[in-house]
C-alpha positions as CSV (number, residue, x, y, z in Angstrom):
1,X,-23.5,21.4,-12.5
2,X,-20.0,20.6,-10.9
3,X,-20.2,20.1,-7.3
4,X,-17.3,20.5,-5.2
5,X,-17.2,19.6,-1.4
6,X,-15.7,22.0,1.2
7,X,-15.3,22.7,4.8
8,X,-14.8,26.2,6.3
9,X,-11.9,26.9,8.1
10,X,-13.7,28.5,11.8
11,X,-16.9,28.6,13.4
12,X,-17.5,32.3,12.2
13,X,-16.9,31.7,8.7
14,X,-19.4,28.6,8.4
15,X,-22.1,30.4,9.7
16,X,-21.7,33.4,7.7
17,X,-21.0,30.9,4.5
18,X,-23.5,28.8,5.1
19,X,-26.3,31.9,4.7
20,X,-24.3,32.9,1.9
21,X,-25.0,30.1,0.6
22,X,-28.3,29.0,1.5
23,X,-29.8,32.8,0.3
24,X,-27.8,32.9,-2.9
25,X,-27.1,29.4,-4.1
26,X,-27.3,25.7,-3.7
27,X,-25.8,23.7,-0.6
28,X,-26.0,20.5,0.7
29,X,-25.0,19.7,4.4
30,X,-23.3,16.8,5.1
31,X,-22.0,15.5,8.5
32,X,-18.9,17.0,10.3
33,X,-19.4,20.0,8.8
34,X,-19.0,19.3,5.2
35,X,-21.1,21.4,2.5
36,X,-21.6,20.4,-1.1
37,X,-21.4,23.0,-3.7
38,X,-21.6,24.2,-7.2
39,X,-18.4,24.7,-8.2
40,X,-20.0,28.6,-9.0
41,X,-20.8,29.4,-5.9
42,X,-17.3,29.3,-4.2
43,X,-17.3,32.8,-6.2
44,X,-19.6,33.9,-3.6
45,X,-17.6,33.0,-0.6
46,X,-14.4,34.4,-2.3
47,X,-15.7,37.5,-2.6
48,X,-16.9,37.2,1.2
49,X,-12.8,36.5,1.8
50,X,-14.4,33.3,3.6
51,X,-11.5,30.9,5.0
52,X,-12.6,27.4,3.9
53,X,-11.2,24.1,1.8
54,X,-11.9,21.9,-0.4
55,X,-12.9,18.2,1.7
56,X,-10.5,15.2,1.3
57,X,-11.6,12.1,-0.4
58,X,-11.6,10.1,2.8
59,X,-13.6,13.1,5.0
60,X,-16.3,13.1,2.0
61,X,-16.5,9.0,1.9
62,X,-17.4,9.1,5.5
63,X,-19.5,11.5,5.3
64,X,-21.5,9.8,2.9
65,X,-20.9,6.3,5.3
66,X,-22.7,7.9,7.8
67,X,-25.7,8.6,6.2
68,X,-26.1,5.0,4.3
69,X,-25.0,3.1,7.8
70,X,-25.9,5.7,10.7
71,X,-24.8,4.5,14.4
72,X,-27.8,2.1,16.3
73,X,-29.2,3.5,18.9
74,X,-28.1,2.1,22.3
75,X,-31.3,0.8,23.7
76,X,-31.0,0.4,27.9
């Protein structure tokens, strides 16, 4: 399975991608609004005329940074 990593374009079409999605295929969320995806399922959202991308390198690295090193808490 090839998994591509996108990031839709507006509000509206995240959250009518994102069910898309989550009822018809495979997604992970990441941070920053960043969605891994078979490389299949951006059929689905095509056919939806969805407005999204494909992530950068550097948006999908910190992504990832932020889950492996998350921010400490600010204790007062």
């Amino acid at each position: 399975m090839n998994l591509v990593y996108i990031k839709f374009n507006n509000r509206d079409d995240q959250v009518h991608g994102f069910y898309e999605l989550a009822t018809k295929a495979r997604v992970t969320s990441l941070r920053d609004g960043l969605y891994g995806v078979p490389l299949t399922a951006l059929a689905l959202l095509d056919a939806q005329h969805l407005s999204y991308r494909r992530a950068t390198d550097e948006e999908i690295a910190q992504a990832h940074a932020q889950i492996r090193t998350p921010v400490a808490p600010v204790l007062q």
